[in-house]
N, C-alpha and C positions, 0 to 999 in steps of 0.2 A: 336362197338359204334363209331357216325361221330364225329369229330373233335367239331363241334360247341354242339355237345352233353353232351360233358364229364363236369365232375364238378370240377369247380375251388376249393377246397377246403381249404379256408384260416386256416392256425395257428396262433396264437399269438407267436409273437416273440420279448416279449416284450425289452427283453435284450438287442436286435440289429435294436432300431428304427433311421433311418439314418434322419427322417426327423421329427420334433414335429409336432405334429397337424395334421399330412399325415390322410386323411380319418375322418375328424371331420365333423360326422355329427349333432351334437349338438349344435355347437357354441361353447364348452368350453374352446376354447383360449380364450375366455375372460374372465370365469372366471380363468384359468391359469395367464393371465396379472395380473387382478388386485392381485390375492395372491402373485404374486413376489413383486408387491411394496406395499403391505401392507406390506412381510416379511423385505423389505428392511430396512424398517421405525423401525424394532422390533430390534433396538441394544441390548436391554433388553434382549432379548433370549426371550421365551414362549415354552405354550404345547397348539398346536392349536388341535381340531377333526375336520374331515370332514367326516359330516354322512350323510348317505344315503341308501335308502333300497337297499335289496339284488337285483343283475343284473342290477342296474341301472348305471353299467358303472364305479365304483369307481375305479380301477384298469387300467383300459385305461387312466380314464384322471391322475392319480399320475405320471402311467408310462412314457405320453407322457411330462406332465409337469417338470420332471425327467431333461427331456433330453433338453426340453426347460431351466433348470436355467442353466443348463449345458452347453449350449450356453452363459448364461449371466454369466461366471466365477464362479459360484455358485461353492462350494464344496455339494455334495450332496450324501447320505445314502440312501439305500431303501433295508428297511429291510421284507421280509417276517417272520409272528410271525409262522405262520403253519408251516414251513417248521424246524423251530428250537425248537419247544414247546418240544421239547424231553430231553430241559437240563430241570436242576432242579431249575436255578435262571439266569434271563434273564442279572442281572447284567455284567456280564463276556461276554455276547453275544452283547450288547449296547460299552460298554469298547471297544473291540476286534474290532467294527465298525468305530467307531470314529478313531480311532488308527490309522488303518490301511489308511482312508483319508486324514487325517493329515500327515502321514509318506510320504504323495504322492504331498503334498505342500512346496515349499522349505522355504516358509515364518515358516513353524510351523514342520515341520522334526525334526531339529535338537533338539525339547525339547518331544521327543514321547518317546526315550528310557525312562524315568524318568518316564513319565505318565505311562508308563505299569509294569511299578515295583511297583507305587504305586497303579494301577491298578488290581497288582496281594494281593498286601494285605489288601486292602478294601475286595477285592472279598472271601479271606482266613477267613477274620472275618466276612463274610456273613453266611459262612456255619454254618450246627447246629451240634451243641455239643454233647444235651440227644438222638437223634437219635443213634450215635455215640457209646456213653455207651449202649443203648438199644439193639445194636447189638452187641457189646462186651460181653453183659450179656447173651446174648441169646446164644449164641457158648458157654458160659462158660457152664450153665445154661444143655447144649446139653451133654459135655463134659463131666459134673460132676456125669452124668447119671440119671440128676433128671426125668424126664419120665421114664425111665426104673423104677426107684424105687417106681415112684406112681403105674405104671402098677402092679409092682408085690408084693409091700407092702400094696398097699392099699393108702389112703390118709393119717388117723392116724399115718399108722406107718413114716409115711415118715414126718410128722409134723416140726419133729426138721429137716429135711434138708430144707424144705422149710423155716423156721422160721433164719435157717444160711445164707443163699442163700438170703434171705429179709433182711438182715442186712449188707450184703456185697453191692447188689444191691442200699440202703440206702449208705453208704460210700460213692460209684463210683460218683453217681447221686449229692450228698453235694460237693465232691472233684470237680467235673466239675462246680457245681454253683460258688465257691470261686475263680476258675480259671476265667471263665468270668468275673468275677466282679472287677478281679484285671485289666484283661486286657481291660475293658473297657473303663477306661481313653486314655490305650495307641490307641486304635480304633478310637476312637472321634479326637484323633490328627491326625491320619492317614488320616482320612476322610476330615479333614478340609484342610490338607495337598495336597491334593488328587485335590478337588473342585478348590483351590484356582491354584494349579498348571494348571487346567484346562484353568480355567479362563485366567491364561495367557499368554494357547498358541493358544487358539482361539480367542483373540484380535487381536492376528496380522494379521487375516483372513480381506482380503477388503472386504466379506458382509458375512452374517450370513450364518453358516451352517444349510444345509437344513437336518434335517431326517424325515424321510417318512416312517411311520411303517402301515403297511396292512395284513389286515386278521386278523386283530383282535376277530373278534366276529365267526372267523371260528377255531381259534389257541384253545387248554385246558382252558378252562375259568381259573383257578388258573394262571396258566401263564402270562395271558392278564390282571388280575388286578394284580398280581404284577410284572407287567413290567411297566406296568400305577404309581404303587407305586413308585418304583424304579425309574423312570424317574423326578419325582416331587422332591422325596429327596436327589436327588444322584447326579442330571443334570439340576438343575433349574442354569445356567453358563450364564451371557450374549453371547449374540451372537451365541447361540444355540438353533434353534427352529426347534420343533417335529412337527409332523404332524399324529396325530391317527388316520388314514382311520377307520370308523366302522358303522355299523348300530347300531344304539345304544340303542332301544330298545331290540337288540338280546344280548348287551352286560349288561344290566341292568338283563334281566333274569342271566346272569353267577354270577352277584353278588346275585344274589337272592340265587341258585344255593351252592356259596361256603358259603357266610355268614347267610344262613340258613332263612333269612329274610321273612316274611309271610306277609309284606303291600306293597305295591305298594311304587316303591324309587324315581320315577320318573324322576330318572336321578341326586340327588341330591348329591348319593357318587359321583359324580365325579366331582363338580364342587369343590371339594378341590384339584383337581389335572388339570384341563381344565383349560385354560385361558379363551378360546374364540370357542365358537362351529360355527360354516360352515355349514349351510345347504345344500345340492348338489340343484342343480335346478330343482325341480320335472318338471318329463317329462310326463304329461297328454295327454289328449284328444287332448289339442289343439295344440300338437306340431303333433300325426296323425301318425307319422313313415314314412312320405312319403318319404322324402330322403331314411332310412334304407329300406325300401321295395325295389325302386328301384336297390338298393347296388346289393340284396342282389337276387335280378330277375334278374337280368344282373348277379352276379355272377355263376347262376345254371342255365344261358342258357335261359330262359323261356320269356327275351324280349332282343331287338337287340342292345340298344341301350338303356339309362337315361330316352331318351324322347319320346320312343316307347310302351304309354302303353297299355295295352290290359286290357281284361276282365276279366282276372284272377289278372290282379293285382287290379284294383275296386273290386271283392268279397274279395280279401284276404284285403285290407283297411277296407270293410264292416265291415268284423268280426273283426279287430283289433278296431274300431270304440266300436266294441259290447263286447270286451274282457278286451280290453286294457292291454297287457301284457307288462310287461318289457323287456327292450330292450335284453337282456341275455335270456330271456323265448321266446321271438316271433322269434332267430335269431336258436335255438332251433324248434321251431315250420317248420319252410322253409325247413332245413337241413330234417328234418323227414320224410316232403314231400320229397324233392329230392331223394330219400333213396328208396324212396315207390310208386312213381309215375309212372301211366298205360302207360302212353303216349295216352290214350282216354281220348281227352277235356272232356269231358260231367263227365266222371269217376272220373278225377281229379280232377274237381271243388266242387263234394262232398267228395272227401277224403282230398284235403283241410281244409274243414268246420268240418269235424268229428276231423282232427287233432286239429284244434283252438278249437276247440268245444266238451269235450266230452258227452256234454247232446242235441246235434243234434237233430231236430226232422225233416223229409219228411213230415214235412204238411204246407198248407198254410200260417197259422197261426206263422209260423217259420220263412220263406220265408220272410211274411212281415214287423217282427218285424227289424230284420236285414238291408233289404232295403231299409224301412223307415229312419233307421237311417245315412245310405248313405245316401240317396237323403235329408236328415236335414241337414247334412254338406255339399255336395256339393250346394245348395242352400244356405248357411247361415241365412236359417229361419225355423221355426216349420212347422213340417207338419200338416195341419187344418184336412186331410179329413183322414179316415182309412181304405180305402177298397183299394184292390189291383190292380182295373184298374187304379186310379188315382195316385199313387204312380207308378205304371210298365211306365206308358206312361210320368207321366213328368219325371220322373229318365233316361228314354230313350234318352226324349230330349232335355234333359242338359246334355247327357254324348255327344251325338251327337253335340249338340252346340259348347261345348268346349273342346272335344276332338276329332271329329267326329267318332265316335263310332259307326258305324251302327247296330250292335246284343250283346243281353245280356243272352245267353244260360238261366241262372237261374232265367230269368225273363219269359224267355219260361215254363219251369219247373213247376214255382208259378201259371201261368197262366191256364196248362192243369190241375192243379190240382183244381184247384178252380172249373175249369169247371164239373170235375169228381164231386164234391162236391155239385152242382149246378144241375146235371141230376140224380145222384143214390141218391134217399131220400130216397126210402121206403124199407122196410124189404122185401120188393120180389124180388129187385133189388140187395140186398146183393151179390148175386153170380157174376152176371153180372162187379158189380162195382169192386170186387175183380181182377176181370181176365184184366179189365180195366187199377187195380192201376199197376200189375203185368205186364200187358205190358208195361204200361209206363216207371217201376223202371227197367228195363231190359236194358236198357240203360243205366243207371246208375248207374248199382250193378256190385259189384265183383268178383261177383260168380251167380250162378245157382239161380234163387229163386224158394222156391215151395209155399212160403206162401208171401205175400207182407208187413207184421213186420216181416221179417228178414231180411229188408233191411238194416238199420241199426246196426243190431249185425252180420249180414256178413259182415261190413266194419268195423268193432272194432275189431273180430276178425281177421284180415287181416292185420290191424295197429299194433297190437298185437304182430303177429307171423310174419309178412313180406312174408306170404307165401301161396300162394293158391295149395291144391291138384286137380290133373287131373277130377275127380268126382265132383269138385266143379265148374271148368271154363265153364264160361257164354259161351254158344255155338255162 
C-alpha cells in the first residue's frame, strides 16, 4: 500500500484534548460560549440537560467544552454514567467526584477532609437495611435446613418450621424498622450537616463548578434516574451546576421502564429535578455535511486537498441529501467504505450508495430520484421538469460552472439505462435486453453476474462478508 493510500484512522482522545474547539465542524463554540456565561451568571448552582439525539455529536462538544472552562479557571467534572453504572448508588460516586476537585483547589482543600467524612455517612445512611436482613434470613433460612426439610418432609410436615422461621423473620425485619426510625433524626442532621458544609466550601470557588454527567440514557436506567434523584436532593448547593448530557426521549422510556408507567410522561418526571433543558442545535439538511464530508475524504485519501472535490464526493452528498444521517452514523457509513473499497471508480460509487443505502435500486427510477435532489440543492430551487435528460444535463452544468466538473460517471449509468428502457419494450426483446442490462452491470458488479437482479445482492453480500471467492471475481 502507497503512502498517500493508507488510512488515517482517527480515535477519540477525548481525555487529552490540547486544544478546545480543534476540528469544529459545527459551529459549537458558540454554543460552548454562550453556556459558560450563562453558567457564570448561575451563582444559585442548577441541574441543566443538554439533549440531543443519539450521534449527533453530544459527547465531542461536553468534552471539548470541558476543556474550554478549563481554560477559563473553571473547576470542572466529567463524569461518565456507563462506565460506573455498576455501583449500586451513584451517591458515593457524585461525593468522591466533587472531593476529589476540590482537594485540587487551594481555596477549598483545606475543608474536603470533613466533607468526606460526612460524605461517608450520608452515603452509610443511604444504604438499605431489609435487603440486609433478607440476606441474613436467607443463609439462616439455608443453614437451619429448611429446604432439605421441605424436600423430605413434605410441606405439612415441615409447617411448624416454616411458621418459626416466619416469626423469627417477623422480629429481624420489626428490629431493623425501629432502628431506622430511631436513627432517622440523627440522618436528617447529618444531611443537613453535610449540604451545608458543602455549601461552604464551594463559595470560595471564583465561578461555579461545572459537572458534566454523560451517557446517561446509555448508563442502567435505575441508575440514571437515581442519580438524577440524588443530584436534586443531595446537590441542589449554590455554585454547583450539573450538566445532564441525554437524549431524553431514550431516557423517558427508562422511567417508563423502572416505574412501570403505561402513558406517555413526556418528559414531565423530570422537570422536578431539570432546571432548564438545552436543546443541541439540530443538524438537518440544511447544514449538508459538507465540511464533515470533506474531513473525512481527505482523511481516507480519496481527495487531495479540502478544496479538491470530485465526483464521489457530490454522489456521497447526494445520498446524504437523500438519507440524512447523523453525524456519528454517516462518519460510520465512509469508514465502511474505506474498509471495502475496489479501488474501481465505477465499483465504488455503487458500493458507496448500497452502504448509504440499503434499499439501492439499479434502475432509472432511483438514479433520478437521488440526483434530483442534488441538483435541487445545488441550484437552490425546485426541480419543475422530471425526466432524466433535463436533470443529467443541468446537474452537469452547474457542477461544471461552479466546480468545473467535467464527468459525472452516474449520470452515465442513469443515462444507458434509460436508454436500455427506451429500445427493449416488447416481450421478444426480453432476451436481448437482458444480455444488454448484464453487460452494462459488469462494470459495475463485484462479482461475476449470471442473471442481472443479482447485481445488487452481489453487492450486499460483499458488504456483508468483506469478501469475494475466486468463482466469484468479475473476469
Amino acid at each position: 500500500m502507497t503512502e498517500q493510500n493508507q488510512l488515517n484512522w482517527q480515535r477519540d482522545n477525548f481525555e487529552n484534548i490540547e486544544e478546545a474547539w480543534q476540528g469544529d465542524l459545527w459551529d459549537h463554540r458558540r454554543l460552548g460560549e454562550q453556556l459558560t456565561n450563562y453558567v457564570d451568571r448561575l451563582q444559585c448552582g442548577a441541574v441543566l440537560a443538554l439533549d440531543a439525539r443519539w450521534g449527533e455529536g453530544k459527547t465531542w462538544f461536553v468534552r471539548h467544552w470541558q476543556r474550554h472552562l478549563e481554560n477559563e479557571d473553571h473547576n470542572v467534572v466529567y463524569l461518565d454514567t456507563f462506565a460506573n453504572d455498576y455501583l449500586d448508588d451513584p451517591f458515593l460516586v457524585v461525593t468522591s467526584e466533587i472531593t476529589n476537585i476540590l482537594s485540587k483547589d487551594k481555596k477549598t482543600k483545606g475543608k474536603v477532609k470533613k466533607l468526606i467524612d460526612l460524605s461517608a455517612s450520608v452515603g452509610s445512611a443511604l444504604l438499605p437495611s431489609l435487603p440486609k436482613v433478607a440476606l441474613t434470613l436467607g443463609l439462616h433460612l439455608i443453614g437451619a435446613g429448611f429446604f432439605n426439610c421441605v424436600l423430605q418432609q413434605g410441606y405439612e410436615n415441615a409447617k411448624d418450621e416454616i411458621d418459626k422461621l416466619s416469626d423469627e423473620a417477623s422480629d429481624r425485619i420489626k428490629e431493623s424498622i425501629q432502628e431506622k426510625i430511631a436513627c432517622h433524626e440523627a440522618e436528617k442532621k447529618t444531611l443537613s450537616e453535610f449540604k451545608k458544609h458543602l455549601a461552604e466550601t464551594v463559595v470560595r470557588l471564583d465561578k461555579p463548578l461545572v459537572f458534566i454527567i454523560d451517557e446517561l440514557d446509555h448508563c442502567r436506567p435505575d441508575f440514571a434516574i437515581r442519580l438524577i434523584e440524588r443530584i436534586k436532593h443531595f446537590f441542589d448547593i449554590p455554585k454547583i451546576v450539573f450538566i445532564l448530557v441525554m437524549n431524553k426521549p431514550q431516557l423517558i422510556q427508562s422511567v417508563h421502564s423502572l416505574y412501570g408507567y403505561s402513558v406517555e410522561t413526556n418528559g414531565d418526571y423530570f422537570e422536578k429535578f431539570i432546571d432548564f433543558t438545552i436543546k443541541f442545535p439540530q443538524l438537518g439538511k440544511t447544514n449538508n455535511y459538507e465540511m464533515l464530508l470533506k474531513e473525512e475524504l481527505y482523511r481516507i485519501g480519496e481527495i487531495k486537498d479540502k478544496e479538491g472535490l470530485n465526483e464521489l464526493y457530490f454522489w456521497i452528498l447526494a445520498l446524504q441529501l437523500y438519507k440524512n444521517y447523523n453525524s456519528r452514523e454517516f462518519v460510520r457509513k465512509i469508514n465502511q467504505y474505506a474498509l471495502l473499497k475496489t479501488n474501481n471508480f465505477n465499483k465504488d460509487m455503487i458500493l458507496i450508495a448500497i452502504i448509504f443505502d440499503s434499499d439501492f435500486k439499479g434502475t432509472v427510477q432511483y438514479f433520478r430520484g437521488i440526483l434530483r435532489g442534488l441538483l435541487e440543492y445545488m441550484t437552490g430551487k425546485p426541480v419543475s421538469r422530471d425526466y432524466d435528460n433535463y436533470i443529467a444535463r443541468n446537474l452537469m452544468v452547474t457542477l461544471n460552472q461552479k466546480y468545473e466538473l467535467t464527468s459525472f460517471g452516474l449520470l452515465e449509468l442513469a443515462d444507458q439505462l434509460e436508454n436500455i428502457m427506451k429500445i427493449y419494450t416488447t416481450s421478444g426483446q426480453v432476451n436481448e435486453k437482458e444480455r444488454t442490462l448484464l453487460s452494462l452491470y459488469s462494470d459495475y458488479s463485484v462479482t461475476k453476474l449470471s442473471k442481472s437482479d443479482e447485481f445488487v445482492d452481489s453487492w450486499k453480500n460483499y458488504i456483508e462478508s468483506g469478501f469475494i471467492s475466486e468463482t466469484q471475481v468479475e473476469s
